[in-house]
N, C-alpha and C positions, 0 to 999 in steps of 0.2 A: 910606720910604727903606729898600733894601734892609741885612739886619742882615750887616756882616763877621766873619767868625772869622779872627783871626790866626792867623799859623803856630805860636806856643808854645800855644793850645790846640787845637787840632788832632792835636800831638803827643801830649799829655799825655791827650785821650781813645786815639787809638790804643795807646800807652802801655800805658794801661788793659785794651784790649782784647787786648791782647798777655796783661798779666799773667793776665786769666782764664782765656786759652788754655793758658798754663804749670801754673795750678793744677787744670787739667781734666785738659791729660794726667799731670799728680803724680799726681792723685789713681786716675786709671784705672790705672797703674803700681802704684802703693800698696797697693791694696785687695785685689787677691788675697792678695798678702802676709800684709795684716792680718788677713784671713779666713783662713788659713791659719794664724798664730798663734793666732789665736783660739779655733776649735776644738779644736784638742787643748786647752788649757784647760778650757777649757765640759766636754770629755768627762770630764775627771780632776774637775773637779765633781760631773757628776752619778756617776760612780761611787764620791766619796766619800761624798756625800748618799746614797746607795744602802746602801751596806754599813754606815755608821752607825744606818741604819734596821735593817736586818738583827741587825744585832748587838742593838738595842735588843729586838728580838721575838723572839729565841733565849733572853735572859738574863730576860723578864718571863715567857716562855714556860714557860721549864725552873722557875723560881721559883712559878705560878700551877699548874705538874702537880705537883709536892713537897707543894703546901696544897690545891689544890682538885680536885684528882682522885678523891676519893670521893665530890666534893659535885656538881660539875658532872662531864658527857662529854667527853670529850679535844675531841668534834668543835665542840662548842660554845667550849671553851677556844680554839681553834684560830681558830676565826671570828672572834672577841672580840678576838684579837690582827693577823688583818690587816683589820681597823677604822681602825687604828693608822696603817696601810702608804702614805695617800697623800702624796706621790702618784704612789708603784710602781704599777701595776697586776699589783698580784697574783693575779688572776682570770686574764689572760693569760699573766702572767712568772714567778706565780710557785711556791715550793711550800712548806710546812711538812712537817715527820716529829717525832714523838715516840715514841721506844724507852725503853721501861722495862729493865732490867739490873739483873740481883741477883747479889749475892756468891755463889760457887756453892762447895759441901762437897766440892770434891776437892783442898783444900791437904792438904800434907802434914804431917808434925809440927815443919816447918824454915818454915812458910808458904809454899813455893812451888807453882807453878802453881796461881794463885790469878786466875784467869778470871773474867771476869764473864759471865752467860749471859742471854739475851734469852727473857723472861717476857708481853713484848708488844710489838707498835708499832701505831701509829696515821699517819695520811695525810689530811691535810686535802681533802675531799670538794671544795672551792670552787674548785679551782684548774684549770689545765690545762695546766700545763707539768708533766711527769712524771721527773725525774733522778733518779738513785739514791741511797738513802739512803750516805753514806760509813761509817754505821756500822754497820749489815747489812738488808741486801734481800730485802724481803718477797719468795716466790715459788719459795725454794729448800727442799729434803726435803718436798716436798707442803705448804707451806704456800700460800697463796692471800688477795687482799684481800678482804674481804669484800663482799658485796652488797647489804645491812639498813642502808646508811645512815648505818653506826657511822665507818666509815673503819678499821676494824681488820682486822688483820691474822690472818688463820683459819688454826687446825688446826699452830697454834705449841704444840710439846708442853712437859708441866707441869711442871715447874721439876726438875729430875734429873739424872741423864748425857747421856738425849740431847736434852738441849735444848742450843739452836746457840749457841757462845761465840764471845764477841768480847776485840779485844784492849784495848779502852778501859779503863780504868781495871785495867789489869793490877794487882793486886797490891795494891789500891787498897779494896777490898771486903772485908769482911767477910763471915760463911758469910748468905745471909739479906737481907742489908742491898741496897735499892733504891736506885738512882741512876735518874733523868730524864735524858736524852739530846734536848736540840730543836733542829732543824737548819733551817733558814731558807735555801733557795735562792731566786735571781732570775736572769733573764736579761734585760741591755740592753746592746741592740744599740750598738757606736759609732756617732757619726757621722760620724767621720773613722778609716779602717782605714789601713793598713800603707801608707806612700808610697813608691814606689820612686823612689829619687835617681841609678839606672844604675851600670853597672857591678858590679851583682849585689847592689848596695846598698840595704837597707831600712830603713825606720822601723819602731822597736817599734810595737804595737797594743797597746790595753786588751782584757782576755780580756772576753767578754758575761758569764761563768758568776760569778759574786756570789754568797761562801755565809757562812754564821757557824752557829757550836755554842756552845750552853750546855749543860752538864753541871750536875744542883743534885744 
């Protein structure tokens, strides 16, 4: 005997199939949206996870050249600390610098111009993204990086008048007295850049360039 469906269920599957059809195109509607929110998010994530890290290996950085620079090689210090790094890839992204700065003997009898002067730096051999140290760059008055391995920085003259002064710790220094300077760059890329809304209108971007300095 053949089986009847009534009209109220007949309805109520259609019904049915109506409401899947509603929440299919919701959701086609929706998702870009959400994907759209989404990412900017995610991106201010990982660039805070980023520059936390960063900060983290400037300040054990600058702390580890103050104690262990006579005992271990800056190069090896440098390695040891993006150990640390993942999971930046800072073989790709990123760079380490450490500048040594000594209080340098041209204050006056009132302490002024009391400069600090750059005695050494160092450049983490492991990486290969190359930005410029903010605190001074290797490559000027015939200075040159070296080629031995060391990651230092050659034919920096000995601690006097003309060695090249910086403005970091102006005033800051004693005649003599060393400061550690470690500077931590990275670069990551958004994954969501600048939206244009029209009408000449933009959305901010996250810059790629991620830096942090320790001073010990």
């Amino acid at each position: 005997m053949p089986t009847r469906i009534n009209a109220g269920t007949r309805s109520r599957r259609n019904g049915r199939r109506v409401a899947r059809g509603i929440v299919s195109v919701e959701m086609a509607l929706l998702l870009p949206i959400l994907v759209a929110l989404a990412l900017p998010v995610y991106d201010i994530a990982r660039n805070i996870q980023a520059q936390m890290i960063l900060i983290n290996v400037s300040r054990e950085g600058a702390n580890l050249s103050s104690r262990a620079s006579l005992t271990y090689p800056m190069q090896s210090i440098m390695t040891s600390l993006t150990a640390t790094t993942p999971p930046l890839n800072m073989t790709a992204h990123g760079m380490i610098y450490i500048t040594e700065i000594m209080g340098n003997n041209n204050c006056d009898s009132s302490g002024n111009n009391c400069t600090g002067i750059v005695v050494a730096q160092y450049r983490w051999n492991g990486g290969n993204y190359y930005p410029a140290s903010h605190t001074w760059s290797c490559g000027s008055a015939g200075t040159s990086w070296a080629t031995d391995g060391t990651g230092s920085c050659s034919n920096i003259p000995a601690a006097g008048s003309s060695s090249p002064a910086v403005n970091l710790l102006q005033g800051q220094l004693s005649t003599g007295q060393i400061a550690y300077v470690v500077e931590a760059f990275y670069q990551q890329t958004p994954l969501l850049g600048s939206l244009n809304l029209g009408g000449g209108i933009r959305t901010p971007a996250l810059s790629p360039n991620l830096y942090a300095m320790t001073v010990f």
